[in-house]
BAGU-809529 format. One record per atom (N, C-alpha, C): residue number from 1; residue in one letter; atom name; x negated, z, y. Coordinates in steps of 0.1 Angstrom, whole numbers, plus 5000, padded with zeros to 4 digits. Example, Ala and Ser with C-alpha at 12.3 -4.5 7.8 and 13.67 -1.06 7.14 Angstrom:
<pts>
pos code site u w v
1 A N 4868 5078 4943
1 A CA 4877 5078 4955
1 A C 4868 5078 4967
2 S N 4872 5071 4978
2 S CA 4863 5071 4989
2 S C 4871 5079 5000
</pts>
This chain:
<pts>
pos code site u w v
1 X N 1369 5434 8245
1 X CA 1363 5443 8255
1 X C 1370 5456 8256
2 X N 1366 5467 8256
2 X CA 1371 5482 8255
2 X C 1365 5491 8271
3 X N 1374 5497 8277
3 X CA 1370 5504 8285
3 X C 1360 5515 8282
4 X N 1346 5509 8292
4 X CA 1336 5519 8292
4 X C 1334 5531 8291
5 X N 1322 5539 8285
5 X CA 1322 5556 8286
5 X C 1325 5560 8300
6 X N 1333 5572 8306
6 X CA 1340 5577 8315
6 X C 1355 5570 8321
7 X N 1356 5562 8312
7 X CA 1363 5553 8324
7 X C 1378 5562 8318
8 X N 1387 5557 8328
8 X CA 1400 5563 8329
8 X C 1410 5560 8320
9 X N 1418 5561 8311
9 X CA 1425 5553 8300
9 X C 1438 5553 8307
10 X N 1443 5544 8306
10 X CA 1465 5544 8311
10 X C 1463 5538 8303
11 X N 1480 5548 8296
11 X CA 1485 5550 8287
11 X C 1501 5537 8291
12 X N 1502 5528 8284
12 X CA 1512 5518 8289
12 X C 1523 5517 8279
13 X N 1518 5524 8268
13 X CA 1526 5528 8260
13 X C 1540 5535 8261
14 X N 1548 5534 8277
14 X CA 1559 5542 8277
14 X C 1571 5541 8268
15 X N 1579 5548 8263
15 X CA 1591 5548 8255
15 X C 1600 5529 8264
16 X N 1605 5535 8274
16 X CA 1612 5526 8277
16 X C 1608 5524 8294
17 X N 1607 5509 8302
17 X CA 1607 5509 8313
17 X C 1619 5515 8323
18 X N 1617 5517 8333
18 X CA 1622 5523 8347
18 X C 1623 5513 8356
19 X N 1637 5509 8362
19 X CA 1635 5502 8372
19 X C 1631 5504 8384
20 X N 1627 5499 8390
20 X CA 1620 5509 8405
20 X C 1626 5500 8416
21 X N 1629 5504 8427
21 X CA 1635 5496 8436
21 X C 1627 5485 8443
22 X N 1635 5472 8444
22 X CA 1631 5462 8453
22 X C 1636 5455 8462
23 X N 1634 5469 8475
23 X CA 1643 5465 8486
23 X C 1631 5464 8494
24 X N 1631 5448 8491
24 X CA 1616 5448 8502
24 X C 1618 5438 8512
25 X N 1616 5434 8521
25 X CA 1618 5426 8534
25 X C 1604 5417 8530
26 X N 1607 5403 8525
26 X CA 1593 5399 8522
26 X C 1593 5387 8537
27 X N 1586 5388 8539
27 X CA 1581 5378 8550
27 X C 1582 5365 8548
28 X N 1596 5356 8555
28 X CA 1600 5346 8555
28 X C 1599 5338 8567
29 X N 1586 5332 8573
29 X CA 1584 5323 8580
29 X C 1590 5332 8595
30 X N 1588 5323 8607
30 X CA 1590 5326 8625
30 X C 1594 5313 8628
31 X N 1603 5313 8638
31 X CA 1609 5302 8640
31 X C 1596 5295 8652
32 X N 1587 5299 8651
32 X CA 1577 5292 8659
32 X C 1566 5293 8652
33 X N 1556 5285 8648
33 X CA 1539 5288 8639
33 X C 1532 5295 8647
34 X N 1537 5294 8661
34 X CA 1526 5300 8671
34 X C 1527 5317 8669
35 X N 1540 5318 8665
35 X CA 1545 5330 8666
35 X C 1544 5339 8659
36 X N 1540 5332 8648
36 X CA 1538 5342 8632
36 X C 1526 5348 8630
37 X N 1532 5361 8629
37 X CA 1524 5376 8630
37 X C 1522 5377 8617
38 X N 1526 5374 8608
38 X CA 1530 5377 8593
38 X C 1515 5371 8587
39 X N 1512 5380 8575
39 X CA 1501 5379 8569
39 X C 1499 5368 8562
40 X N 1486 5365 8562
40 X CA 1487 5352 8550
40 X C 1494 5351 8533
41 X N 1489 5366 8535
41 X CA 1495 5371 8518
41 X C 1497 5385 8520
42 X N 1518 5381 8519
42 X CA 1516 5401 8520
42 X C 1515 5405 8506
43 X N 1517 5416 8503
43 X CA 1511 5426 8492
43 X C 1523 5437 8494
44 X N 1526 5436 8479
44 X CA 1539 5445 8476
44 X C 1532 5454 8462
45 X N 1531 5465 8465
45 X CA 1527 5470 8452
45 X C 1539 5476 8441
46 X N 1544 5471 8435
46 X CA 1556 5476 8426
46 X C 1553 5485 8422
47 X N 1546 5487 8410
47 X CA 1537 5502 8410
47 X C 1523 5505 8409
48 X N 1519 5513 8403
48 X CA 1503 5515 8408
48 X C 1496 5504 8398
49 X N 1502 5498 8389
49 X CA 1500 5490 8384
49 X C 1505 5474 8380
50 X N 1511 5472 8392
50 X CA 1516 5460 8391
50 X C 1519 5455 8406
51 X N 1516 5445 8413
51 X CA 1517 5437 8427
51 X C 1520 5423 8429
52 X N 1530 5423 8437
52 X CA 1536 5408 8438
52 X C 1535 5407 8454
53 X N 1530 5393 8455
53 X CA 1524 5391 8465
53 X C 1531 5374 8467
54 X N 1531 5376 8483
54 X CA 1541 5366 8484
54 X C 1531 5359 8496
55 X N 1532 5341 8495
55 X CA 1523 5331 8504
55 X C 1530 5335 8517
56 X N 1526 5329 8528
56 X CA 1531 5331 8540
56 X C 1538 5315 8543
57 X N 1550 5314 8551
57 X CA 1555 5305 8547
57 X C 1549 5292 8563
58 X N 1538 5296 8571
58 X CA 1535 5293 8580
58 X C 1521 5285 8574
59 X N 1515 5287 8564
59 X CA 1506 5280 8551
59 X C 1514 5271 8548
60 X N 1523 5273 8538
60 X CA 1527 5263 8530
60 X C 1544 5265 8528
61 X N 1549 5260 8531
61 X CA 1569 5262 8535
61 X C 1571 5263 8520
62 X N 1563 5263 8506
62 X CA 1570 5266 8493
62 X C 1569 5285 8494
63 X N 1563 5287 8500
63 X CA 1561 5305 8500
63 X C 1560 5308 8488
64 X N 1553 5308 8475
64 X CA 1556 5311 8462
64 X C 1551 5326 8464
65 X N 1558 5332 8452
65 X CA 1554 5345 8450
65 X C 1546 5342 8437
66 X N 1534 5354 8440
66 X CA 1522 5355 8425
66 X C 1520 5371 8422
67 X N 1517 5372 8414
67 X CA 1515 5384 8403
67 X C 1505 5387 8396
68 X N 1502 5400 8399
68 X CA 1488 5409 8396
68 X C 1491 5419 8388
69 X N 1486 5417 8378
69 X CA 1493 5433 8371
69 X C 1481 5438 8361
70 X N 1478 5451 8358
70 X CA 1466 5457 8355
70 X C 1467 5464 8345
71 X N 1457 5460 8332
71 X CA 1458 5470 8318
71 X C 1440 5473 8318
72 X N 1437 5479 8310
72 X CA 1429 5489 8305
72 X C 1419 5480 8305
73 X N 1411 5470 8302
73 X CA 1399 5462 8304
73 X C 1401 5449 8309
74 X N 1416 5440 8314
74 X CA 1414 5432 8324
74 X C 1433 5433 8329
75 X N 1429 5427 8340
75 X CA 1437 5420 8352
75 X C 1441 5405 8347
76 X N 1455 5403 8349
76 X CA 1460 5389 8350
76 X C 1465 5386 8364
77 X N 1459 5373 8366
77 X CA 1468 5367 8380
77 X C 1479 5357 8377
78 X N 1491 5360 8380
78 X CA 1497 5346 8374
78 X C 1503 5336 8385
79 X N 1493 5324 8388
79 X CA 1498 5318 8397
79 X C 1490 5318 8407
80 X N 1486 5309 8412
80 X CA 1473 5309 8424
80 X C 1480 5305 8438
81 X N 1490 5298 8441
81 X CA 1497 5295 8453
81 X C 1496 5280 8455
82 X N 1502 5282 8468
82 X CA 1507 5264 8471
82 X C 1492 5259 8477
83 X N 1482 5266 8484
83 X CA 1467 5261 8493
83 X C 1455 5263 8485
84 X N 1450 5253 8483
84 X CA 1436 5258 8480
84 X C 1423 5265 8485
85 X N 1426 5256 8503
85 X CA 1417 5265 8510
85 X C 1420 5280 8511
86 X N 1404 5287 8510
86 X CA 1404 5302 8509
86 X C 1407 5305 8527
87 X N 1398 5293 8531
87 X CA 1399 5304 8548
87 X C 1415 5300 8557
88 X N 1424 5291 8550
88 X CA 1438 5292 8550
88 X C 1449 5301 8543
89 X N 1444 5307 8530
89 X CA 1448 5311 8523
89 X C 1438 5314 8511
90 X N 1435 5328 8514
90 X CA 1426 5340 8511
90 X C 1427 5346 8497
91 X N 1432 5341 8492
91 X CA 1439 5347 8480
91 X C 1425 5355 8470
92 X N 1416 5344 8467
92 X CA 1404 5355 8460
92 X C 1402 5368 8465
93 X N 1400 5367 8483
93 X CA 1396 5380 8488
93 X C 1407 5392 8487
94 X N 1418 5387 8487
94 X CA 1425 5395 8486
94 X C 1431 5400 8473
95 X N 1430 5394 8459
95 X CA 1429 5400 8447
95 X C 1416 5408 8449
96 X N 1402 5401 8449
96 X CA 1392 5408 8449
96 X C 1392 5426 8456
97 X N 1396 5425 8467
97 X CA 1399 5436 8473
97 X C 1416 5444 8462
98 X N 1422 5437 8458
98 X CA 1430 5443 8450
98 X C 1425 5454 8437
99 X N 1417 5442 8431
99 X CA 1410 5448 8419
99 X C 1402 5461 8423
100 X N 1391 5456 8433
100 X CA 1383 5471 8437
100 X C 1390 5482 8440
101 X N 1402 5479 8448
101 X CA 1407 5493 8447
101 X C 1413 5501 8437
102 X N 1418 5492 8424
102 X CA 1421 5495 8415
102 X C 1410 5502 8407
103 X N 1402 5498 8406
103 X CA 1387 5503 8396
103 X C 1382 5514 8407
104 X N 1389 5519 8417
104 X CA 1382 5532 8424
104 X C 1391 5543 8418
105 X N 1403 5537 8416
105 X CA 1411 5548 8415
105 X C 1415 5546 8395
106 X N 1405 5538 8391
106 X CA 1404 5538 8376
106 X C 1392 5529 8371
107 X N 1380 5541 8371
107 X CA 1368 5539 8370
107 X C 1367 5530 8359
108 X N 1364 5519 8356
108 X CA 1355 5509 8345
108 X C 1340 5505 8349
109 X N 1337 5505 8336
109 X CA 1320 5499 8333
109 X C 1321 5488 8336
110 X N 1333 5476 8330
110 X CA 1337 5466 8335
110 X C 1349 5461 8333
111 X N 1346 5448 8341
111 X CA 1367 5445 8340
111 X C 1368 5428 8340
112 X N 1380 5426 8335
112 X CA 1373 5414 8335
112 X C 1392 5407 8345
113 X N 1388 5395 8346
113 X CA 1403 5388 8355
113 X C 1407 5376 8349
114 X N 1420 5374 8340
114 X CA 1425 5366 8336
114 X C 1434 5357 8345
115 X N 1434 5345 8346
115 X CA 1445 5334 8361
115 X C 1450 5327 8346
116 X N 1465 5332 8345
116 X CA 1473 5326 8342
116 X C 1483 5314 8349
117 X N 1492 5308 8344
117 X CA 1504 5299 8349
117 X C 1513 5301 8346
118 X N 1523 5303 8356
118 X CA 1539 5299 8352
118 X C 1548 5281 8347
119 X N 1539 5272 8349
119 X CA 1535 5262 8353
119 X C 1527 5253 8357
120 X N 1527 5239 8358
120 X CA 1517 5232 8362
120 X C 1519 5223 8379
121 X N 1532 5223 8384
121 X CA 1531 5221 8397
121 X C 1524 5226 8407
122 X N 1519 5218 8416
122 X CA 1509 5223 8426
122 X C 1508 5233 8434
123 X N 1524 5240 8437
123 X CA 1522 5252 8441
123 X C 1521 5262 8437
124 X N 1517 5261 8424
124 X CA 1513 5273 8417
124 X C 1501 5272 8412
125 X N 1493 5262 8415
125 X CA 1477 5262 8410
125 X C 1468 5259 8417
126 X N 1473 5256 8428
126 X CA 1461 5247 8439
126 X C 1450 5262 8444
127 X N 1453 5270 8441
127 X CA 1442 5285 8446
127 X C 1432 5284 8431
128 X N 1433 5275 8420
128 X CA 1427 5281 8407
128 X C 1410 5279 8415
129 X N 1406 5270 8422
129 X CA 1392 5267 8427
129 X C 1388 5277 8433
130 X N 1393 5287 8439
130 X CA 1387 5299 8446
130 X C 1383 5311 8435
131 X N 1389 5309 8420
131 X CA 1381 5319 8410
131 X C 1373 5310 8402
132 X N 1366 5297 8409
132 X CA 1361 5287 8398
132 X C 1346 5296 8393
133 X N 1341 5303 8403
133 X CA 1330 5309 8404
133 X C 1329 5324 8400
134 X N 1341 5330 8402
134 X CA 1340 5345 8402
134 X C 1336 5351 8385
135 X N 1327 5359 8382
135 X CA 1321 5365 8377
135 X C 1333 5374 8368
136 X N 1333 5372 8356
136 X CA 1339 5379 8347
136 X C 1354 5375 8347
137 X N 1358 5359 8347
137 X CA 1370 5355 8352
137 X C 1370 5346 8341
138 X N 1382 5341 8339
138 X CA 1386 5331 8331
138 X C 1402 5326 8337
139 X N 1396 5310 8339
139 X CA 1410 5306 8343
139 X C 1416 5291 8334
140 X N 1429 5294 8329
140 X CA 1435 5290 8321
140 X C 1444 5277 8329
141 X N 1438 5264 8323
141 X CA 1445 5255 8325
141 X C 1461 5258 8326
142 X N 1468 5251 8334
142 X CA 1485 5250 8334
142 X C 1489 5235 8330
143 X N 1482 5229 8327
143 X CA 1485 5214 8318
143 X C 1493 5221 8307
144 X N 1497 5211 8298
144 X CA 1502 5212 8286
144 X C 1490 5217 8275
145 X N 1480 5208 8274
145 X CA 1467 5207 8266
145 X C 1460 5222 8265
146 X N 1458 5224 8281
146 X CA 1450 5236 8285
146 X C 1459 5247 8281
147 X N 1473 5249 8281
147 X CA 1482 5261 8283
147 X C 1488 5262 8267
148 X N 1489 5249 8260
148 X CA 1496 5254 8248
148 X C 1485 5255 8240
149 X N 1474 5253 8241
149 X CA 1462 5259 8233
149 X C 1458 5272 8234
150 X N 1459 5279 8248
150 X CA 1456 5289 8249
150 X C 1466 5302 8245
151 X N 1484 5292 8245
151 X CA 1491 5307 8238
151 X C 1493 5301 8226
152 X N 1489 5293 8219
152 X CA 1487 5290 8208
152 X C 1504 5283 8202
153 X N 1507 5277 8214
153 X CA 1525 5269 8213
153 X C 1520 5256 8207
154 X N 1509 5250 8205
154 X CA 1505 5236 8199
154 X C 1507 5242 8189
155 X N 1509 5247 8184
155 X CA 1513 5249 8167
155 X C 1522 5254 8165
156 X N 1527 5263 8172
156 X CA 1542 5268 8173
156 X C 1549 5273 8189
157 X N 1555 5261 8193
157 X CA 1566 5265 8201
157 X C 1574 5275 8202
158 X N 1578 5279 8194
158 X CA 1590 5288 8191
158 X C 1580 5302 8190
159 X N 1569 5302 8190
159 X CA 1561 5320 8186
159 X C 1559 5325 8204
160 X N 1561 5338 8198
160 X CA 1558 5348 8211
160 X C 1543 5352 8207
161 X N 1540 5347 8222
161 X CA 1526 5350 8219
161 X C 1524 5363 8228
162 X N 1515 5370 8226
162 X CA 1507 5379 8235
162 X C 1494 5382 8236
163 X N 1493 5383 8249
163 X CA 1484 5387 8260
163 X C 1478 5400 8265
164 X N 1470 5402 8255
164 X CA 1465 5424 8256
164 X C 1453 5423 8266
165 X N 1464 5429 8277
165 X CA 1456 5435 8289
165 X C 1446 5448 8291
166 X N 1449 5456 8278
166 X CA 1443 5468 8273
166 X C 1453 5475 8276
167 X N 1460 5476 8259
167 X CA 1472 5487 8260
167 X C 1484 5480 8270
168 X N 1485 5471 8277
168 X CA 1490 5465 8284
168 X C 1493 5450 8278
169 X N 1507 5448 8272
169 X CA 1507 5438 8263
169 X C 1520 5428 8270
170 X N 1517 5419 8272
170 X CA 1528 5407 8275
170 X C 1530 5395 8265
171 X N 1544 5395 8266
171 X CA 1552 5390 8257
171 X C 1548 5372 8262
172 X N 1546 5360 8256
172 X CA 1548 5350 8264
172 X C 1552 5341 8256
173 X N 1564 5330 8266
173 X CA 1574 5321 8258
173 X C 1569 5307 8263
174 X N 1572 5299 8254
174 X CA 1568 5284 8261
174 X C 1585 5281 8266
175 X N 1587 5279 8272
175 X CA 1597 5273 8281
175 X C 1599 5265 8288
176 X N 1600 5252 8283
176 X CA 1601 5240 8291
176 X C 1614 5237 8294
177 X N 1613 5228 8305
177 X CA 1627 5220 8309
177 X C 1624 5218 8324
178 X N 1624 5228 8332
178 X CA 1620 5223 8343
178 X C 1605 5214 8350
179 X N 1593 5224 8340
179 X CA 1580 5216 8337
179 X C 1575 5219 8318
180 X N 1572 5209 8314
180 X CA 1568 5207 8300
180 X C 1561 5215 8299
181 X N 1550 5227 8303
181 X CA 1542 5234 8302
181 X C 1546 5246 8307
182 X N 1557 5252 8310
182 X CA 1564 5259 8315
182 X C 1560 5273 8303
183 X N 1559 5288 8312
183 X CA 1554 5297 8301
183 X C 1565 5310 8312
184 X N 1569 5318 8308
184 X CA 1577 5328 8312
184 X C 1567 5339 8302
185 X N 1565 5356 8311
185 X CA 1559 5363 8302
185 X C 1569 5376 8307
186 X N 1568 5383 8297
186 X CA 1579 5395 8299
186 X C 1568 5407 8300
187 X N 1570 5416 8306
187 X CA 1562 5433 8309
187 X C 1564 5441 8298
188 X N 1565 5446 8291
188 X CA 1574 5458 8285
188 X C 1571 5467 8295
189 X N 1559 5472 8300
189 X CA 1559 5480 8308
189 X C 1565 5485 8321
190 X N 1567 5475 8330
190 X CA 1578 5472 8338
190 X C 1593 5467 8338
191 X N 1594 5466 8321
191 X CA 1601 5456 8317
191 X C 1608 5442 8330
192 X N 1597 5436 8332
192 X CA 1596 5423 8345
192 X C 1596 5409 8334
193 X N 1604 5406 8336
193 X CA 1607 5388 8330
193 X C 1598 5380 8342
194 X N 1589 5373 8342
194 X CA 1584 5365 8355
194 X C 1589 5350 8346
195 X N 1597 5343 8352
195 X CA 1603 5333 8349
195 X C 1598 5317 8360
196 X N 1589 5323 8368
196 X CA 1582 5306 8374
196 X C 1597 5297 8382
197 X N 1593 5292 8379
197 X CA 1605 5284 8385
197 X C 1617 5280 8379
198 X N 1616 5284 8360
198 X CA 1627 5281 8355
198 X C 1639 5288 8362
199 X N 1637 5302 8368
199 X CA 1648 5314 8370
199 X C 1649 5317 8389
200 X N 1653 5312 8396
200 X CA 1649 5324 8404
200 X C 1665 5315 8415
201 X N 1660 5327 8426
201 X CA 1670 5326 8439
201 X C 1669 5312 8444
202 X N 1668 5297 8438
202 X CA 1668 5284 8447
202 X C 1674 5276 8437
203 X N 1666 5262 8438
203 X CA 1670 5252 8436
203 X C 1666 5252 8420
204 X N 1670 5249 8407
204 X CA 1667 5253 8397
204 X C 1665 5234 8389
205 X N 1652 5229 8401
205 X CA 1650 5216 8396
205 X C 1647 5210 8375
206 X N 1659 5202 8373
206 X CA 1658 5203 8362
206 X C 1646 5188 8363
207 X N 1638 5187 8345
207 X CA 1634 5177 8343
207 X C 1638 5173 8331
208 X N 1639 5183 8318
208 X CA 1646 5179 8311
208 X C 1653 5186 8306
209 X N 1667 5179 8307
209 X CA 1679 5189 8306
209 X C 1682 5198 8290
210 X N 1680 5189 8279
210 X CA 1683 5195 8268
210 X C 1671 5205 8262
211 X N 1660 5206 8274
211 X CA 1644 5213 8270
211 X C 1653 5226 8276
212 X N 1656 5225 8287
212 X CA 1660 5236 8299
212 X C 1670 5244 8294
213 X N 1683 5241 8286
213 X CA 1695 5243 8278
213 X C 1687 5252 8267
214 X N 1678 5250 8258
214 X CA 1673 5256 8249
214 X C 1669 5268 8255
215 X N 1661 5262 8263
215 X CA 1649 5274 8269
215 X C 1660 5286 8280
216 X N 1669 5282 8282
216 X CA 1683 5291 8287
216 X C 1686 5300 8277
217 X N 1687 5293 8263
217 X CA 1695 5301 8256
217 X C 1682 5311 8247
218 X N 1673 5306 8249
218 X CA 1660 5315 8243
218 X C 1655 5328 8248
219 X N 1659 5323 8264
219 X CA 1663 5338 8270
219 X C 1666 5347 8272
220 X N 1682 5340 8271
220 X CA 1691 5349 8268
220 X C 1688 5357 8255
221 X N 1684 5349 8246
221 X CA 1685 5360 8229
221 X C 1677 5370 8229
222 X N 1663 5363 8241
222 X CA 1652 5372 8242
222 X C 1649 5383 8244
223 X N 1664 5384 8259
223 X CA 1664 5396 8269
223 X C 1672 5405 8260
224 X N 1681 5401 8251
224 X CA 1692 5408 8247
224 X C 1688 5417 8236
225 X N 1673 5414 8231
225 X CA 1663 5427 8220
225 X C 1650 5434 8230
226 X N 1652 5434 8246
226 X CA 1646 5442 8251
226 X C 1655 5442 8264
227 X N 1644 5455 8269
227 X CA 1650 5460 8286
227 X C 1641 5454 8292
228 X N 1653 5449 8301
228 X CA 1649 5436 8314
228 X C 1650 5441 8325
229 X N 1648 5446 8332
229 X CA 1643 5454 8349
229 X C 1652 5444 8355
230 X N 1639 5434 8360
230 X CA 1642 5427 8368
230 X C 1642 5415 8364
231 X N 1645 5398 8364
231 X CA 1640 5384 8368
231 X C 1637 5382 8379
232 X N 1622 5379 8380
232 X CA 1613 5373 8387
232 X C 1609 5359 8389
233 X N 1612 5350 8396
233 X CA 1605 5340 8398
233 X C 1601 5336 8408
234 X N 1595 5323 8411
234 X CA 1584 5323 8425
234 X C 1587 5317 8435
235 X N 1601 5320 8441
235 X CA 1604 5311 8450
235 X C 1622 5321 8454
236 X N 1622 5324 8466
236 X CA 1638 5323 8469
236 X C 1636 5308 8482
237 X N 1649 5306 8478
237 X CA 1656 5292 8483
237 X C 1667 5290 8489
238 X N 1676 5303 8485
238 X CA 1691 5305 8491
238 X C 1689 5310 8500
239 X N 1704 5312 8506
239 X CA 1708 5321 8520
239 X C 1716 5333 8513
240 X N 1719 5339 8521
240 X CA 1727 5351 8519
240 X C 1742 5347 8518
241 X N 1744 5334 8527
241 X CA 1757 5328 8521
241 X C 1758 5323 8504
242 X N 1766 5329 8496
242 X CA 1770 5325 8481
242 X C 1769 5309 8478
243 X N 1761 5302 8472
243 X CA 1761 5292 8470
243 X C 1755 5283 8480
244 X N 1747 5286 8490
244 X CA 1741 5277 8502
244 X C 1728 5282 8498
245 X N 1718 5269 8500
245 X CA 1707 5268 8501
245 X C 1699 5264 8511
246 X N 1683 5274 8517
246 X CA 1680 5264 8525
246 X C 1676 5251 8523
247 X N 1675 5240 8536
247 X CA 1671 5228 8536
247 X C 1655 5227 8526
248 X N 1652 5217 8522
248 X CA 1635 5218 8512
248 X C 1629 5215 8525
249 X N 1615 5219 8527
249 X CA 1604 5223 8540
249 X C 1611 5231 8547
250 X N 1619 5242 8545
250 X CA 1622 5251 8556
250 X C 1608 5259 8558
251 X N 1607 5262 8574
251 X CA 1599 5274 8570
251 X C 1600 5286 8575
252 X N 1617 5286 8580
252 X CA 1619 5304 8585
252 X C 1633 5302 8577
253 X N 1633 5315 8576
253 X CA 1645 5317 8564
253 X C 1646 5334 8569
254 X N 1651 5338 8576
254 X CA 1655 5353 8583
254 X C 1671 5353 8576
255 X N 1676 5352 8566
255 X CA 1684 5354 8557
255 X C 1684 5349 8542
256 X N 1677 5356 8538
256 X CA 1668 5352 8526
256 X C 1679 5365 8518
257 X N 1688 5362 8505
257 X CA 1688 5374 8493
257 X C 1673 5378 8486
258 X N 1677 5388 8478
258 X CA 1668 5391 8471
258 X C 1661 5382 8462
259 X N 1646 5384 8459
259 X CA 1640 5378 8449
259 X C 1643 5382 8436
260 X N 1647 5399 8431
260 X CA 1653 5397 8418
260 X C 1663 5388 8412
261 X N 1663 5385 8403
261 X CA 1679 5384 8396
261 X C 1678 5394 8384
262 X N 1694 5394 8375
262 X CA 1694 5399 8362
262 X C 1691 5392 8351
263 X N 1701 5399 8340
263 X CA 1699 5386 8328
263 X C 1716 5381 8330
264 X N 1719 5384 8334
264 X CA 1737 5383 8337
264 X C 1731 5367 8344
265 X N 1722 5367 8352
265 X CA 1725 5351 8362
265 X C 1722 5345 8350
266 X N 1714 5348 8340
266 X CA 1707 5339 8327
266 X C 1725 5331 8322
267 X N 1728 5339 8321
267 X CA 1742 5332 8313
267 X C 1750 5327 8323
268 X N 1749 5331 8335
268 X CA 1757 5323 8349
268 X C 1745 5308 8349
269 X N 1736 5305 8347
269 X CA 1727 5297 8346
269 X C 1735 5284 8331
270 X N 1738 5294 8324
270 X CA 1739 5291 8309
270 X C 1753 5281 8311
271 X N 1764 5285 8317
271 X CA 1776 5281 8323
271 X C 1776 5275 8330
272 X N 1772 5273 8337
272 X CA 1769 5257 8351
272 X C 1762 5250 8341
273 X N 1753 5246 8331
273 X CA 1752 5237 8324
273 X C 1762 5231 8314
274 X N 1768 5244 8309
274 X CA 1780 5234 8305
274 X C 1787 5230 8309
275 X N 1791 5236 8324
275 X CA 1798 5226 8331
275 X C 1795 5217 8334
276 X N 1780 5212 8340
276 X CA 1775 5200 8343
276 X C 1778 5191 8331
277 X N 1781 5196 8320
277 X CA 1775 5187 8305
277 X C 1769 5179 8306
278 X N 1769 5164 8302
278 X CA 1762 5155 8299
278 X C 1757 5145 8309
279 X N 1760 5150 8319
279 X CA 1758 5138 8330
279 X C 1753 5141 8346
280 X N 1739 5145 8343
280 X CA 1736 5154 8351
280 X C 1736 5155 8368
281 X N 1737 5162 8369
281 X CA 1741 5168 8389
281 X C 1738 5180 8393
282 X N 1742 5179 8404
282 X CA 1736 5196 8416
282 X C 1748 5200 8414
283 X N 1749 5213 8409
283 X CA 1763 5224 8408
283 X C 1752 5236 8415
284 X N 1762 5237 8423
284 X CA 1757 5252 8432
284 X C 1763 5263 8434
285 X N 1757 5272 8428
285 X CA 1763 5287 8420
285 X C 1760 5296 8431
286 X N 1763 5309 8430
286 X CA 1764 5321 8442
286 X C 1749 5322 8440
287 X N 1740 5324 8433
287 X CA 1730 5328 8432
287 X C 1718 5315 8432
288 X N 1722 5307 8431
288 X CA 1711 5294 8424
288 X C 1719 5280 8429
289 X N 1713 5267 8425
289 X CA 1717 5258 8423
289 X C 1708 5251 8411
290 X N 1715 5240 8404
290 X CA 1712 5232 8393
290 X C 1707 5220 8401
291 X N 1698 5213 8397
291 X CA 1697 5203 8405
291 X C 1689 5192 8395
292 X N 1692 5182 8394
292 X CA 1686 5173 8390
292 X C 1670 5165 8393
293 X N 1663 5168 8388
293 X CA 1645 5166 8393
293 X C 1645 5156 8392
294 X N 1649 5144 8403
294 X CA 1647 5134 8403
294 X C 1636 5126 8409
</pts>
C-alpha cells in the first residue's frame, strides 16, 4: 500500500533520534473509585507521530500502557489493554479518533491499522475484540503460532524482523522468558525500545529463566549497535522508594517513578540474575524486582 495522490509524505528517515522529554504525571488510580476524575485512557502524545496511552487504573488495577505510532500508509497499535468492554474501556474510539486526527493533519486516500503484541497475557489483549470489525485493520494473534508466523521467528528466532509502517520501520525481536511469545520492537525513529513486560519499572515476573537470561543479553548487544532514547514497557509497579514495590491489585499509586528506563537498567537486570544464579528468587533492585512466575 503507498500513500495516495496528494497525500502528505513524512520523511522518517532522520540521521539520528532525539530524545524528547518524559516528564509526564500519568494517572495512577484515587484512593476512592468514587472519586476518580481521571480518564479512561489518558493520551500522551510523544510526538506528532507517536502516542502512549496509559489504562485507567479504576478499570483494571494492571494500568498497562499501549502504543500508537504512525508511518506513511499504516498505524500500529501495540497492545489492546487489560478490558475488553468498549463502554468500560473505549480504546477503539479513542485510537479511532487518534487516527482521524492524524489523517487531517496528514491527508491519505487510505490508511490502514496494524494491532500488534508485546505478548500474550491478558492484559495486553483482551481490547483485540473491539478492532475485530474495524475496516482496513488487521489484528495479529499474540499466541506463539499467531505471533511467530507473523514476524516470521518459526523459522528463525534469532532474525530481526521488520515492520514498514511507510518509511517508518520497526525493528522486532522474539524475546521470551517472561512469556514464550514475547516480541520487543525498537523505533529508529524515536529511537523507543517498547519492551512489554520483559523491561519496565515493576515486578520483572520470570517464566523461564534461561529464555529471559538470553533474551537480557540480546538486548543488551542489540541496544549497544543503535540509539536507545528511552525503555518502554507496560506497566510501572514501584514506588519512588529504591527497591519497593507496590502491593499486586494496587489501584492508587500517587508515588509512582518514571515509566522510562535506560539500557544501563538492561545490564542492572543482567546482574541480579547472576546473582540470583541458579536457584531462582525475588531480588529487588532500585529500579525493578526479579521475581519468580510462579
Amino acid at each position: 500500500m503507498t500513500a495516495g495522490p496528494g497525500s502528505s509524505f513524512v520523511d522518517f528517515d532522520s540521521p539520528a533520534p532525539r530524545p524528547r522529554e518524559l516528564d509526564v504525571r500519568w494517572i495512577h488510580g484515587s484512593p476512592s473509585s468514587k472519586h476518580n476524575t481521571d480518564p479512561d485512557i489518558q493520551v500522551h502524545a510523544y510526538d506528532e507521530h507517536t502516542v502512549i496511552l496509559r489504562q485507567n487504573m479504576a478499570i483494571d488495577y494492571e494500568a498497562p500502557f499501549l502504543f500508537l505510532l504512525f508511518g506513511n500508509t499504516q498505524a500500529v497499535l501495540v497492545d489492546t489493554g487489560a478490558t475488553a468492554s468498549a463502554e468500560f474501556f473505549p480504546l477503539r474510539r479513542v485510537v479511532d479518533e487518534l487516527v482521524d486526527g492524524w489523517l487531517v493533519r496528514n491527508p491519505r486516500t487510505e490508511y490502514h491499522l496494524l494491532v500488534l503484541h508485546t505478548h500474550g497475557h491478558g492484559d495486553h489483549v483482551a481490547g483485540d475484540g473491539q478492532f475485530a470489525d474495524r475496516p482496513d485493520t488487521t489484528v495479529v494473534g499474540a499466541d506463539l503460532a499467531s505471533a511467530w508466523t507473523y514476524f516470521g521467528f518459526a523459522q528463525d528466532p534469532t532474525a530481526v524482523a521488520r515492520v514498514d509502517l511507510g518509511g517508518r520501520v520497526l525493528e522486532c525481536l522474539a524475546t521470551p522468558g517472561h512469556h514464550e511469545a514475547a516480541v520487543t520492537f525498537y523505533d529508529p525513529w524515536t529511537g523507543i525500545l517498547l519492551t512489554g513486560d520483559t523491561v519496565y519499572p515493576g515486578r520483572l515476573y520470570v517464566q523461564d529463566w534461561d529464555a529471559f537470561a538470553r533474551t537480557v543479553d540480546r538486548l543488551i548487544e542489540f541496544c549497544e549497535l543503535r540509539p536507545v532514547t528511552h525503555v518502554l514497557g507496560c506497566h510501572i509497579e514501584m514506588t519512588t522508594e529504591p527497591g519497593v514495590d507496590y502491593p499486586v491489585r494496587t489501584t492508587y499509586q500517587p508515588h509512582e517513578p518514571p515509566l522510562q528506563l535506560t539500557t544501563e537498567h538492561l545490564r542492572e537486570i543482567r546482574a541480579a540474575l547472576v546473582e540470583i544464579g541458579d536457584r531462582p528468587r525475588r531480588l529487588a533492585c532500585p529500579r525493578f524486582v526479579v521475581c519468580p512466575d510462579d
